[in-house]
Structures are given as structure tokens and as C-alpha cells.
Steps between C-alpha positions, in 0.01 A plus 500: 500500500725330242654262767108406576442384161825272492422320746135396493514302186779279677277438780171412318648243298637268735188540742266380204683220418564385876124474538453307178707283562325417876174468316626224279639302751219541697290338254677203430498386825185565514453279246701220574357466849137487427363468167138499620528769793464901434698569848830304375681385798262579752279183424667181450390260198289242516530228236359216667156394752750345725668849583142614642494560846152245644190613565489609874328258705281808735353590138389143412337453852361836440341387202345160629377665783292735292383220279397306825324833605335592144085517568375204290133574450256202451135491479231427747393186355824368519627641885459172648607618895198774389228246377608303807404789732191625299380155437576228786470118502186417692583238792279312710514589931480135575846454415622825625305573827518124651690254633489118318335383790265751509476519144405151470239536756351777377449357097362122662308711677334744185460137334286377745271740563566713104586779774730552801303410818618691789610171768399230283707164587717383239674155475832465336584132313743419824210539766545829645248684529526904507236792573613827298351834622536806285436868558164682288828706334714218454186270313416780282892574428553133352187413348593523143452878368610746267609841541454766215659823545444764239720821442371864464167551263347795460197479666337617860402278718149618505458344147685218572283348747222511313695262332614260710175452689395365218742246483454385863498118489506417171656295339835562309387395149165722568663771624746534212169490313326769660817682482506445109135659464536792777469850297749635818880614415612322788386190423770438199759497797315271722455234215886514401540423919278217549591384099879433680313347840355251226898445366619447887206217587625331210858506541450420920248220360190587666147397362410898328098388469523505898709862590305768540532871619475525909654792559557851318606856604606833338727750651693805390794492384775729450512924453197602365574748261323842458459821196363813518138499308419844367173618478292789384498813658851459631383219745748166517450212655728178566512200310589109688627239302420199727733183534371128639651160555269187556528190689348183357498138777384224283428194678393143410222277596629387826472785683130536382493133673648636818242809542249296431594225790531815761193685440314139553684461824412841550108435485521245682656608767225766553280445768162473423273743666141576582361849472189422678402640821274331811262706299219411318574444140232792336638697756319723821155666274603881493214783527627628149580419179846476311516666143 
């Protein structure tokens, strides 16, 4: 027991001082390697931006792609590719449809006549003389026109009609008129259709005292949609909310001029016929009378 306790105080001292001495020096290096840096030598010091590794050149394409791909959200009113769709330039057939041949014949011949005449023989300035002949489809596809399309209105088409019967050949100042005055829901969205008509004669320059309505139609238009109506006495029923679209064909005064010039030839192509028989005119005397 006695040689126990001699030794252990010789052992303990050295040991403490051994590992205060490791501390130290730890420290100061420590210290002297990186005065900014909790981890010493493990991370190297950085005193100026020129020791900085560059920005990786994957991150920075990484980061312009996203900015390329970030959703930019604009307004309706200013979408022009969507106004474009939703609200196309009006263009004349003439120019689209025909040839400049046929082209020319065709608008010599509407200012000859103030309508096309199917045949008619037309004289150019340099002599030659030409006879165009046009389809019925092909006449009423380039006689100036204007096409109206509406989107979906809540309405049925039975109520619609009444409507547009009303409007049948009128024309398109008078029937934004009668529009204007019609106690009908519908009729607000028919007057905002043939209010932009009005804006499309003027921009394609056509005379608007002479267009009028010639043709209209209604047709349904997209999924109905349907509720459950409850009742009393545990009965239900079934609820449809209706959905149109209209058609509006506005034309001018030259096709008035054209209908007009066919049902004359029309008349008087008809023969003329006598409904009398080798009778005599009173007719045989019968042996009663006729109530």
C-alpha cells in the first residue's frame, strides 16, 4: 500500500503538464493560421476577392434559364396575340378569293350594273373583251358582307328567336334601335354584336345607311349545365341552365340590287297561262244550289 502512494503523485504530475502544454500549442497555431476561422487549419484564409474560387458556369445557366421560364402575367387588354384571335381584322374576299384578272372583271362588272351580273360582257381599256361566270355560292361569298359571331349568352333559343325575327331585314342603324328599346335580356348582347358590325363597315369603308341584317340564326352552344331543384313533399326536380351563340350576315345594298334583278327575270320568265276551259264562262247550270 505504501509503495502505491509513492508512486502516483510522480505520475500525475508530469501527465498534467504534458497535456497543457499540447493545448497551448495547439492554440497558437490555431491562431496564426486563421484569424477569422473557428476550425484553425482545416479552412484556409481568405484575405482577398481574388482568392474566391468563380461562380460555376451550370449555376448561372441555371439561373437564366429560370428567369427565361418565370410566368410573366399580363392582362387581357394588353395580350395582343389574344385580342388578335378574339378580335380579327376584317378583309374583303375580292382580294383573297380571286385572281387580278378575275378580280378586275368582276368590280368593272358591279360598276356597271351597281351589282355582279352573272355573263355580262365586260371591255377592258386594251380591247379585250371577257365574259365572267360565277357560281350562286361564289356571288354571294364576295359580295361585300359581314360576319358577326357571338360567344356563349345565357339564353335558349326559344327566346332568342323571338328576337331575331324581329330584326329580319332591317336595317343596321334600326335594328340597333329596336335592340336599344327591347324589354328582352338577350337583346343587350345582340346590340353590343351588331354595335361592333357598325365599327367593321366603317373600318372596311362600306356605306353603313345601306347594310342591313339578311341573315340570323341561334344555336346551342356548349354543356348545358344542370342542379337538383328541391321541392315540397320530398319531390326534386332538375334545373337547365341554357347556353346560345348567334350568327349575324350583314349585307349592303348591292345584293338587295341583285335579288331584285332575279326575281324580275324570274316573273318574266313565267309563262302566262289561261285557266279557262272550252266551257262556257258561267259555267254548265247545275240542278242545285251552292251555299
Amino acid at each position: 500500500m505504501c509503495a502505491w502512494a509513492r508512486i502516483t503523485p510522480q505520475l500525475s504530475r508530469p501527465l498534467f503538464l504534458f497535456n497543457s502544454r499540447t493545448y497551448a500549442t495547439t492554440k497558437t497555431q490555431a491562431a496564426s493560421s486563421s484569424s477569422s476561422s473557428l476550425l484553425g487549419s482545416l479552412t484556409p484564409n481568405v484575405s482577398t476577392e481574388k482568392d474566391l474560387l468563380p461562380p460555376r458556369k451550370d449555376a448561372e445557366e441555371a439561373s437564366n434559364a429560370a428567369m427565361e421560364n418565370e410566368v410573366k402575367y399580363v392582362k387581357p387588354e394588353e395580350d395582343a396575340k389574344l385580342q388578335e384571335y378574339l378580335n380579327p381584322k376584317p378583309y374583303k374576299t375580292v382580294n383573297s378569293l380571286l385572281s387580278p384578272l378575275k378580280r378586275r372583271l368582276y368590280l368593272d362588272n358591279v360598276t356597271k350594273n351597281g351589282f355582279f351580273k352573272n355573263g355580262d360582257l365586260i371591255t377592258l381599256p386594251d380591247g379585250i373583251s371577257y365574259r365572267l361566270k360565277l357560281s350562286r355560292e361564289e356571288i354571294e361569298a364576295l359580295e361585300p358582307s359581314i360576319y358577326l359571331r357571338s360567344w356563349r349568352i345565357k339564353s335558349s333559343v326559344k327566346k332568342t328567336n323571338i328576337v331575331l325575327r324581329a330584326l329580319k331585314d332591317l336595317p343596321l342603324k334600326k335594328a340597333i334601335t329596336q335592340l336599344h328599346f327591347m324589354p328582352k335580356k338577350v337583346a343587350r348582347d345582340l346590340f353590343e354584336m351588331l354595335e361592333r358590325g357598325l365599327q367593321d363597315a366603317e373600318k372596311m369603308n362600306y356605306d353603313v345607311n345601306s347594310i342591313y341584317v339578311a341573315e340570323s340564326w341561334v344555336h346551342t352552344d356548349g354543356h348545358w349545365a344542370r342542379r337538383i331543384e328541391c321541392k315540397g313533399r320530398g319531390r326534386t326536380g332538375i334545373i337547365t341552365h341554357r347556353w346560345i351563340s348567334v350568327r349575324f350576315l350583314l349585307k349592303t345594298e348591292q345584293t338587295k340590287k341583285r335579288l331584285a334583278y332575279e326575281a324580275e327575270r324570274r316573273s318574266d320568265k313565267r309563262i302566262a297561262k289561261c285557266v279557262l276551259t272550252s266551257e262556257k264562262i258561267r259555267g254548265p247550270c247545275q240542278g242545285y244550289y251552292k251555299w
